[in-house]
C-alpha positions in Angstrom: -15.4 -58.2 15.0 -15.6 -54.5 13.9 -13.3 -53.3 16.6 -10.6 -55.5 16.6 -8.0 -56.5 14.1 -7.5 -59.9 12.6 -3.8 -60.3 13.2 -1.4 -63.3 10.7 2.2 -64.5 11.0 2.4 -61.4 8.4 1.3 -58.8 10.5 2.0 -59.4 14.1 5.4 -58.2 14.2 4.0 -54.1 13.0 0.3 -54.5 14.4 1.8 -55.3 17.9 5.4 -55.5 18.2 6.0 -52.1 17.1 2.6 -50.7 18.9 3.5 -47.8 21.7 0.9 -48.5 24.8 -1.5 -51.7 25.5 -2.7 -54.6 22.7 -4.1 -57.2 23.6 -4.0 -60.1 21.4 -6.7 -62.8 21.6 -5.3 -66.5 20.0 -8.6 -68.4 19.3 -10.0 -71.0 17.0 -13.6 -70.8 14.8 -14.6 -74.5 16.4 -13.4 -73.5 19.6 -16.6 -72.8 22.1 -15.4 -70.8 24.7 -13.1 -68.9 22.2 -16.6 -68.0 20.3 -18.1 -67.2 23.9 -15.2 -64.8 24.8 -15.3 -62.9 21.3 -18.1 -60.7 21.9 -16.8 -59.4 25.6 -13.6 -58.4 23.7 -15.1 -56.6 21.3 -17.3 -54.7 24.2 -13.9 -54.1 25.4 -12.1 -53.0 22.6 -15.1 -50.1 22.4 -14.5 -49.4 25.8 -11.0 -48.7 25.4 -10.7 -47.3 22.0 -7.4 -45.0 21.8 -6.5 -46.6 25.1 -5.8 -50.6 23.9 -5.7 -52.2 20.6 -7.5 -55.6 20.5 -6.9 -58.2 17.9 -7.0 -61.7 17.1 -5.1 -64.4 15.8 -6.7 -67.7 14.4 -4.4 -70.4 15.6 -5.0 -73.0 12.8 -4.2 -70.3 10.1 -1.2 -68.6 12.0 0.2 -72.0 14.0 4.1 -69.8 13.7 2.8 -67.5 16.1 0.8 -70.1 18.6 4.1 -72.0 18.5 6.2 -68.8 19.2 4.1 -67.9 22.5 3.8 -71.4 23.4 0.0 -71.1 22.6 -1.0 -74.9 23.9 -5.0 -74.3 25.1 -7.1 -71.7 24.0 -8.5 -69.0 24.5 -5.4 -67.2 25.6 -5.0 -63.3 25.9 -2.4 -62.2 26.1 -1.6 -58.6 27.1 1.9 -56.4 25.5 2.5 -53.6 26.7 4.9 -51.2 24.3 5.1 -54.8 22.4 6.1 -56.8 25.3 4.4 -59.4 26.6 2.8 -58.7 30.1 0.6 -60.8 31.3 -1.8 -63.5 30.3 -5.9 -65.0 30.5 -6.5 -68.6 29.6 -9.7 -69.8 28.7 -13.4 -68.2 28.9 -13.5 -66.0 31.9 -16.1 -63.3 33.1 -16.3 -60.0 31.4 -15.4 -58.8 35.0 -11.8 -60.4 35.1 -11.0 -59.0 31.3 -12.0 -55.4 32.4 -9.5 -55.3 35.4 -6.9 -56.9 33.3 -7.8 -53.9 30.5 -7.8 -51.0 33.6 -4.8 -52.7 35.1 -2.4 -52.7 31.8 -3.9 -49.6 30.1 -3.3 -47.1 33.0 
């Protein structure tokens, strides 16, 4: 996870909230399969648009305040802010493809 962040209840609020331009936030779990698939396409991502997106991730089990405050009920969800709003969403393992239009979409 060298490019992306590890977010906590602590952090969220200055890491993202206060971020000018995209983040997008991954909620995942270590014994969550897909969650461990998707990993590895975000990081590729968060490469690909260094200085254009932030990427981070928050471990649900150790930050449940946050899953509970964006209604976090199956993962993996992305979620996308934009200026520290959120803007839109991915649930579950989808294709490197779909991730990359969401990036181009929200970082433009």
């Amino acid at each position: 996870m060298s490019n992306s962040v590890e977010l906590t209840d602590a952090t969220f609020s200055s890491e993202i909230e206060k971020h000018d331009g995209l983040a997008v936030v991954d909620f995942w779990a270590p014994w969550c399969g897909p969650c461990r698939m998707l990993g590895p396409l975000l990081d590729e991502l968060a490469t690909e648009y260094a200085g254009k997106a932030k990427v981070a991730k928050v471990d649900v089990d150790q930050n449940q305040s946050l899953a509970q405050r964006f209604g976090v009920r199956s993962i993996p969800l992305i979620l996308f802010f934009k200026d520290g709003k959120v803007v839109d969403q991915v649930l579950g393992a989808v294709p490197k493809a779909q991730l990359a239009a969401k990036f181009q979409q929200h970082a433009a």
